[in-house]
Backbone bond lengths (Angstrom), bond angles and torsions (degrees), N, CA, C in turn:
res aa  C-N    CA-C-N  psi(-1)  N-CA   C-N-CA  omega(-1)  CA-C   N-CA-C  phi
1 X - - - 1.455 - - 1.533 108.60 -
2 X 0.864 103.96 121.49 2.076 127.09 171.85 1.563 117.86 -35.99
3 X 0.898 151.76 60.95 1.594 139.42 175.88 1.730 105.01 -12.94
4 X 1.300 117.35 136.06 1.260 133.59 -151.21 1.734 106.57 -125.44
5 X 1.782 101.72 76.86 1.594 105.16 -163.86 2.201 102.93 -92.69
6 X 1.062 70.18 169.70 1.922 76.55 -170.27 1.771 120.71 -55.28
7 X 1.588 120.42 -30.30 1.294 111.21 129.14 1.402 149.48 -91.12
8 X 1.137 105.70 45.04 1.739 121.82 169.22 1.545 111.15 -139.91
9 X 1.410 106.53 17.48 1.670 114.08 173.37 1.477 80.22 -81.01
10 X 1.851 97.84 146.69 1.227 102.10 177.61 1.980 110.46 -93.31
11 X 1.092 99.48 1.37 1.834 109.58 171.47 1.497 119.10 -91.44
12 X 1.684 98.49 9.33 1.983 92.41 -164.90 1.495 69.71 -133.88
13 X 1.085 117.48 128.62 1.425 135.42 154.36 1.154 104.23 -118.98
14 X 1.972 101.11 148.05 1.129 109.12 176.66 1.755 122.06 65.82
15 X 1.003 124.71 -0.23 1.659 124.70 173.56 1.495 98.70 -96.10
16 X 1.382 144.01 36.61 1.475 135.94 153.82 1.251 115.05 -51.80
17 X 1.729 113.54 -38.08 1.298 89.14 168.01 1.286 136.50 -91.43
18 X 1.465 105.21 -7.65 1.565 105.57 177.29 1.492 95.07 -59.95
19 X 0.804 138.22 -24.77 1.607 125.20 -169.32 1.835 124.90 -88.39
20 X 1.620 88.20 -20.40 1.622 99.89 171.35 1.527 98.79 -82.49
21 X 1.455 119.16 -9.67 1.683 92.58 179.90 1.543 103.28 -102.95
22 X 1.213 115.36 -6.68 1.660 121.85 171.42 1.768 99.32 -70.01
23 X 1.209 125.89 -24.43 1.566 128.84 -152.65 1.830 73.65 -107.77
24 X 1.425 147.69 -47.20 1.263 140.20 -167.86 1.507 119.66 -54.71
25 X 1.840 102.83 -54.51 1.358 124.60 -159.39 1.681 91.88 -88.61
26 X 1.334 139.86 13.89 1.616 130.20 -176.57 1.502 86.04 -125.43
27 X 1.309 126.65 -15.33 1.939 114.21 156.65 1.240 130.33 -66.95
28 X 1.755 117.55 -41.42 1.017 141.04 -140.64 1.586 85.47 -57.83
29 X 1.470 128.01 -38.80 1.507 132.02 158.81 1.971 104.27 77.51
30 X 1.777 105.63 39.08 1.368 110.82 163.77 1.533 111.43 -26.03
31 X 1.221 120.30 141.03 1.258 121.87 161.76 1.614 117.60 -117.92
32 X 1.431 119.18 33.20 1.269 122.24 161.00 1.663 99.87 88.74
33 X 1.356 141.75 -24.91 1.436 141.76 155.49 1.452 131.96 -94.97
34 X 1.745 119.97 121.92 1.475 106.58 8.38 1.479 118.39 -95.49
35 X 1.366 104.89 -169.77 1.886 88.93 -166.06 1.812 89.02 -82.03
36 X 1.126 115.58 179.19 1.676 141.63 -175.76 1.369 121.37 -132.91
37 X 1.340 104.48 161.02 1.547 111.16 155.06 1.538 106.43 -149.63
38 X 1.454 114.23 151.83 1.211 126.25 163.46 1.794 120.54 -96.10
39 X 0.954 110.94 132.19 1.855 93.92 175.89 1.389 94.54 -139.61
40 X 1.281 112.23 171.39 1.336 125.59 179.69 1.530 104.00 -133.18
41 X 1.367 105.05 104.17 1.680 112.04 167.66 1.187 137.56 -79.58
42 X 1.555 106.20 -7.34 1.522 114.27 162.58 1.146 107.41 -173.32
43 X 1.634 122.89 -178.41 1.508 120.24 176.81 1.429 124.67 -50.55
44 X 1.389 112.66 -9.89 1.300 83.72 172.80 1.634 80.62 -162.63
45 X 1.154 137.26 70.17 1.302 156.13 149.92 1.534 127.29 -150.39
46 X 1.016 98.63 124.08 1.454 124.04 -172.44 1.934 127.53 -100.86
47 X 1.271 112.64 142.20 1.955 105.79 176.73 1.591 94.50 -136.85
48 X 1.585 85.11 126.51 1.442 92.30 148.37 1.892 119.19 -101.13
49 X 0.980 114.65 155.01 1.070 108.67 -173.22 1.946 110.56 -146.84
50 X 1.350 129.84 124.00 1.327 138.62 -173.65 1.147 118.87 -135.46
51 X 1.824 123.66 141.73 0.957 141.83 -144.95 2.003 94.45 -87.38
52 X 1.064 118.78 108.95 1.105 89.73 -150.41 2.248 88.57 -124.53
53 X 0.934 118.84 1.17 1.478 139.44 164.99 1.263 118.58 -27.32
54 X 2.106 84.21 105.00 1.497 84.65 -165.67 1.607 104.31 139.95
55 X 1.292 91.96 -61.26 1.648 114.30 -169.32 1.728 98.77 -71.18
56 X 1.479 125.10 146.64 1.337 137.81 177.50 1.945 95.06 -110.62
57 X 1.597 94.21 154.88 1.141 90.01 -160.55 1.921 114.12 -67.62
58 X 1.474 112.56 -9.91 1.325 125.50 177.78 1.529 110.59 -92.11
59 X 1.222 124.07 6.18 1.151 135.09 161.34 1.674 125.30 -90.89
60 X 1.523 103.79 -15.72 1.403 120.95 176.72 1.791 117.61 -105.87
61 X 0.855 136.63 121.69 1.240 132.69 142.22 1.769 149.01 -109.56
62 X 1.173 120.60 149.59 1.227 116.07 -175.95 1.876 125.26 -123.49
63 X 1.462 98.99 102.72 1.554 93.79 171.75 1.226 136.70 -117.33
64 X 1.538 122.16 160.44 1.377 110.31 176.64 1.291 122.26 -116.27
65 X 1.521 100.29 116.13 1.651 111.27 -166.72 1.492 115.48 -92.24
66 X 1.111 150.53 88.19 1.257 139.96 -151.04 1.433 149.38 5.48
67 X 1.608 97.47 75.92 1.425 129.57 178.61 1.910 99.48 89.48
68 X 1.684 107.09 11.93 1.324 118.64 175.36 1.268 128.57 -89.41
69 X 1.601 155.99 74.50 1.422 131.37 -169.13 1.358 111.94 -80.53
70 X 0.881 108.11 123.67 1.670 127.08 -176.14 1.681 108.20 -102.05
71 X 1.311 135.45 107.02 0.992 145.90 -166.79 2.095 101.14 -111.96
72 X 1.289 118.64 119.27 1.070 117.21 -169.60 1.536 111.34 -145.49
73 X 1.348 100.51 129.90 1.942 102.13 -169.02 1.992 82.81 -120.65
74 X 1.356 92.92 144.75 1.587 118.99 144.27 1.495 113.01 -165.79
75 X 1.356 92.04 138.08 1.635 103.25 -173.75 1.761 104.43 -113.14
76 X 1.317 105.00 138.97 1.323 118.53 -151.99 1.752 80.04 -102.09
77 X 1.351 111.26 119.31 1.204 129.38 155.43 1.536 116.50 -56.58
78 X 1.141 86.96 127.29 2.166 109.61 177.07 1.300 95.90 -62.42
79 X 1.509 129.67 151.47 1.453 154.51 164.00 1.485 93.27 -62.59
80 X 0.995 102.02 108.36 1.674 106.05 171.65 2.032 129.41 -51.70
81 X 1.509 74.39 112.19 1.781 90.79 -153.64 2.027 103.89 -61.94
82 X 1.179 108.91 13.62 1.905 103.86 -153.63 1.211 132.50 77.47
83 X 1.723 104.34 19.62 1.291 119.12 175.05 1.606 113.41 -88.08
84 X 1.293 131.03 120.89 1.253 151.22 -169.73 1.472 93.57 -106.66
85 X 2.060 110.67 130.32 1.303 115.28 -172.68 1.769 97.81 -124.17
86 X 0.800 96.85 119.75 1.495 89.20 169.28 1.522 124.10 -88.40
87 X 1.333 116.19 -21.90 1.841 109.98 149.05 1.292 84.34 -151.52
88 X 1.724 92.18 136.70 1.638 115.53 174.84 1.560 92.36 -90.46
89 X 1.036 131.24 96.85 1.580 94.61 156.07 1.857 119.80 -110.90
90 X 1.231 122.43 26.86 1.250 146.74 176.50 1.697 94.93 -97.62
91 X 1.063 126.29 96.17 1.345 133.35 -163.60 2.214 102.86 -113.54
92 X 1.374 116.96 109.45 1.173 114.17 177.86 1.684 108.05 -80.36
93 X 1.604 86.07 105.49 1.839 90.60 -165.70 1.638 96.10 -107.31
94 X 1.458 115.97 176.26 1.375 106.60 174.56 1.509 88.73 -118.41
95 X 1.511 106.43 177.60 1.253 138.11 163.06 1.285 159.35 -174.19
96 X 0.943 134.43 106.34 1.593 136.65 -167.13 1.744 124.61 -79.94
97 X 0.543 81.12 99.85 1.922 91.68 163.36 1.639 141.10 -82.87
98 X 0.771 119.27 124.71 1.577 113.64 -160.39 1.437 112.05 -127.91
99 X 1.526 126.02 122.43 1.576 127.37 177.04 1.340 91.69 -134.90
100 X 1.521 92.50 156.25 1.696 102.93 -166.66 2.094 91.44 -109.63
101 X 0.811 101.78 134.34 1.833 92.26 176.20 1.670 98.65 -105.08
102 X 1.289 109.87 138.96 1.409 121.78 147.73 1.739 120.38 -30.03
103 X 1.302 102.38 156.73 1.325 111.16 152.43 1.409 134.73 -27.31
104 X 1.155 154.98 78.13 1.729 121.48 177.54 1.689 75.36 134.94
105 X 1.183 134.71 -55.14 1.586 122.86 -141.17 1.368 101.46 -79.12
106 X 1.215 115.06 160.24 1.472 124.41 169.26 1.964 113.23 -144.34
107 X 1.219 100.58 -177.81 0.989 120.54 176.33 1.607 123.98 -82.16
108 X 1.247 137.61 70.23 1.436 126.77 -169.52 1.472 108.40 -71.02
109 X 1.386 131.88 -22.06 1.763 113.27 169.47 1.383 80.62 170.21
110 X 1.610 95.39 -177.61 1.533 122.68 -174.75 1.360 107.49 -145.70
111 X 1.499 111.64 135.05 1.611 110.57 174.99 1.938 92.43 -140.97
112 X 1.279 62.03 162.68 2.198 91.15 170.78 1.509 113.41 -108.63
113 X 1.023 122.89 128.24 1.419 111.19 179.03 2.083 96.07 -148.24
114 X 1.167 103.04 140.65 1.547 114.22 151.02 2.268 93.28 53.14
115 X 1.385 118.34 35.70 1.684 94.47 -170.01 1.690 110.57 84.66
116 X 1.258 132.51 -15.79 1.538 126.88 168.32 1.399 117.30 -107.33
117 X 1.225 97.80 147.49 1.460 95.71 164.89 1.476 104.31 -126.31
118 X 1.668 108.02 128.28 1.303 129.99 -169.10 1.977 99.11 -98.76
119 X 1.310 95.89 143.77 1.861 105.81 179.91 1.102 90.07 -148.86
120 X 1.698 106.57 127.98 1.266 112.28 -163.97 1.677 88.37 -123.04
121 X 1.678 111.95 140.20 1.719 114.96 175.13 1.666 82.52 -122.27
122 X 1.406 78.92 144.96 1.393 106.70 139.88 1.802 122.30 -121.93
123 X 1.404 112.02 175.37 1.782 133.22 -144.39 1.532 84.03 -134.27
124 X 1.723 111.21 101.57 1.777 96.42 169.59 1.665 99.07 -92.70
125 X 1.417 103.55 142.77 1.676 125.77 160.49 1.530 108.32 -32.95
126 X 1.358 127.81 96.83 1.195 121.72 154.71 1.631 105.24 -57.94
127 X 1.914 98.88 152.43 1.263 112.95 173.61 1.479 115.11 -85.36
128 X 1.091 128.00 136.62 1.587 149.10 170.37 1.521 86.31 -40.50
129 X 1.490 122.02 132.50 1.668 100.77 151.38 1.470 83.55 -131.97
130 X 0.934 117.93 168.86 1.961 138.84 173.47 1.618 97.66 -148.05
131 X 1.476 86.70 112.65 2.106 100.15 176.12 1.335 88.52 -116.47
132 X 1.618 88.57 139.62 1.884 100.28 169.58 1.659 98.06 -110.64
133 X 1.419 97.14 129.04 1.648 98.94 -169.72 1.633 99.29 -94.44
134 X 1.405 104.65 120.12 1.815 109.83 175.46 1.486 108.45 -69.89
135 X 1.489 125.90 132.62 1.325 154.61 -173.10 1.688 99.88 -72.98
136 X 0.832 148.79 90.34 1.298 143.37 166.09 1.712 124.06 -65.81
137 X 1.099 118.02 137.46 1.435 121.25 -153.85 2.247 83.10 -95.87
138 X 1.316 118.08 132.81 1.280 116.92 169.29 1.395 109.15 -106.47
């Protein structure tokens, strides 16, 4: 007997790819930096929000790679001014982040505030459609 995965249910047609992006977003292999939050500000708007302290806003970027947001910090180390550290522990690390968005969602803007950087989605209203499929006589 066959193992019975979410595109080979015989009631889900057509979701193969929902399932290659379930198999995408369980690689992306977060390693816990920086930390996050998700919130939901309304029915159909959403924030991500990351600890992002430290980072200048030209040190951060954000793209969307097919139905991918890719959130990515590197901070370009200063020419070393003759400053001698005796423990760094403020470490200019990079990092990428990756969320896969649904259908419909987008990106409404990005801000920095206080050490975070807030990304705000919104969820547009799909339209109702009702098709009446004509019966063809063979």
């Amino acid at each position: 007997m066959s193992k019975l995965t979410l595109a080979t249910h015989p009631f889900l047609l057509g979701f193969d790819q929902l399932e290659r992006l379930v198999e995408r977003t369980a690689k992306t292999g977060n390693d816990g930096y920086p930390p996050y939050n998700i919130e939901q500000s309304s029915e159909n708007a959403f924030r991500i929000t990351l600890a992002v302290a430290g980072f200048r806003e030209e040190d951060l970027s954000i793209t969307l790679e097919d139905r991918q947001l890719v959130i990515r910090g590197k901070q370009v180390e200063a020419e070393e001014d003759g400053r001698v550290f005796l423990h760094r522990g403020i470490a200019a690390r990079q990092f990428q982040r990756s969320f896969v968005l649904a259908e419909g969602v987008e990106v409404a803007g990005a801000s920095t505030e206080n050490g975070l950087l807030h990304v705000d989605l919104k969820r547009s209203r799909p339209e109702q459609v009702v098709q009446t499929i004509r019966i063809n006589k063979v």
